[in-house]
BANU-410740 format. One record per residue (C-alpha): z, x, y; residue number from 1. Coordinates in pm, 1 decimal. Example, Ala and Ser with C-alpha at 12.3 -4.5 7.8 and 13.67 -1.06 7.14 Angstrom:
! BANU-410740
[pt [780.0, 1230.0, -450.0], 1],
[pt [714.0, 1367.0, -106.0], 2],
! end
This chain:
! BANU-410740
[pt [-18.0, 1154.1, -1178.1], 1],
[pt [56.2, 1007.6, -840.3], 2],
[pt [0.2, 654.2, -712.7], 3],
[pt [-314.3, 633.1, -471.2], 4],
[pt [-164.3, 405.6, -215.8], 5],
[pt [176.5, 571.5, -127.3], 6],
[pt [152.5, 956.5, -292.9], 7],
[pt [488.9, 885.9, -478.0], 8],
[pt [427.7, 1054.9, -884.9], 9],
[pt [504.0, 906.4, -1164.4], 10],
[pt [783.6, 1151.9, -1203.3], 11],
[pt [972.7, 940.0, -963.5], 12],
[pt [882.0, 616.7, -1178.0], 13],
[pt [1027.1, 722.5, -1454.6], 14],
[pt [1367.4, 737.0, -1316.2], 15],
[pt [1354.4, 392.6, -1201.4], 16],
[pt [1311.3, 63.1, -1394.7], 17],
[pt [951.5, -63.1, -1427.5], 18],
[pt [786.2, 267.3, -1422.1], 19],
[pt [481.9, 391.4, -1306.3], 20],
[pt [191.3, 143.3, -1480.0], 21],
[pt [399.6, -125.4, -1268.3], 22],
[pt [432.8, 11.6, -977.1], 23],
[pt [-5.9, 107.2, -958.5], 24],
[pt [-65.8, -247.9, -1091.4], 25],
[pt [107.3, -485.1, -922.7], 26],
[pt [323.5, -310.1, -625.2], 27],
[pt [55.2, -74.5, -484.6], 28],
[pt [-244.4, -222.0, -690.1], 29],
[pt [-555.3, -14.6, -498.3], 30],
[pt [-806.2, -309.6, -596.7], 31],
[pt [-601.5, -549.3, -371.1], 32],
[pt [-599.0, -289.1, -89.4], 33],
[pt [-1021.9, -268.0, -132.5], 34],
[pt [-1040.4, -642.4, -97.3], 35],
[pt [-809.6, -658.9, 175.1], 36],
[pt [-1020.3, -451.1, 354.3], 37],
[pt [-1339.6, -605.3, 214.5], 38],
[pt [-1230.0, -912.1, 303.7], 39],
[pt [-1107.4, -747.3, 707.3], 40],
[pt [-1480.6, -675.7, 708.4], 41],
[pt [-1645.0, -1033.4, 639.7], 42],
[pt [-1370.5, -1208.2, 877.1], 43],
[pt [-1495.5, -1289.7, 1239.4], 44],
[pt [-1257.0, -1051.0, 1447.6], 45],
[pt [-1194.6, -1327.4, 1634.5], 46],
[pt [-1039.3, -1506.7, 1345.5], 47],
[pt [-794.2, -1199.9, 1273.1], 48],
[pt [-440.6, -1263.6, 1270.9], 49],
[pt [-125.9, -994.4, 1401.6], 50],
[pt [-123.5, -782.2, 1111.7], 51],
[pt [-512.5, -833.6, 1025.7], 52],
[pt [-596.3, -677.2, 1402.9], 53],
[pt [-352.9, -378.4, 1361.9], 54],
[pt [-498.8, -289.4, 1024.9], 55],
[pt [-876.6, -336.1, 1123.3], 56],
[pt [-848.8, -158.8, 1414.0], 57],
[pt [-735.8, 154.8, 1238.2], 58],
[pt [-958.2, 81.1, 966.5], 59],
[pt [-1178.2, 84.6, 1258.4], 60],
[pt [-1081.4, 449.6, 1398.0], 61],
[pt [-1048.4, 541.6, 1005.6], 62],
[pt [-666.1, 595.6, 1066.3], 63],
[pt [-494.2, 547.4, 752.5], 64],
[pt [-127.6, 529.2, 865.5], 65],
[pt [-111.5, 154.2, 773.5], 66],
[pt [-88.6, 281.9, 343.2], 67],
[pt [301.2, 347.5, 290.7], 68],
[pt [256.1, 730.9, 244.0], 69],
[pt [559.9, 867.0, 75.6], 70],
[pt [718.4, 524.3, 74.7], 71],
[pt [762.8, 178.6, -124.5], 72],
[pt [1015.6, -71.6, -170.1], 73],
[pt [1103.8, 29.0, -481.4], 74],
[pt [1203.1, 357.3, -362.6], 75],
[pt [1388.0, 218.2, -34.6], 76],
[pt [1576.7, -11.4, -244.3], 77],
[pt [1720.8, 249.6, -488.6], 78],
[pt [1798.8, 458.4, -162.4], 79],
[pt [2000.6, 168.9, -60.8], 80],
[pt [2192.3, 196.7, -388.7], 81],
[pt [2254.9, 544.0, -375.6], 82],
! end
């Protein structure tokens, strides 16, 4: 099983602390990532802030380079530690 959002399999997860189930529900939950972009959609472009622009405009080109493939925090803070 691998987490939609980032790629990363649970395999990895169980290594760490937390595991897997925490990591897909509240660290790369894909139902928060569906309203974000639901609610890009219903927001007046105009009205977009920094980080709202960047992501609708590749939503926009349907470039998806803005999900953390291969990466989360998680992992870059045991990298730190090691």
């Amino acid at each position: 099983t691998k987490c939609f959002i980032c790629g990363i399999g649970n395999d990895y997860f169980d290594t760490v602390p937390h595991g897997f189930e925490t990591h897909t529900l509240q660290e790369h939950n894909l139902a928060n990532y569906l309203f974000f972009l639901m609610y890009l959609i219903n927001k007046d472009e105009t009205e977009h802030t920094g980080q709202e622009s960047y992501v609708w405009k590749m939503y926009q080109e349907r470039c998806w380079e803005f999900f953390p493939a291969g990466d989360c925090f998680r992992k870059q803070y045991e990298d730190q530690l090691n």
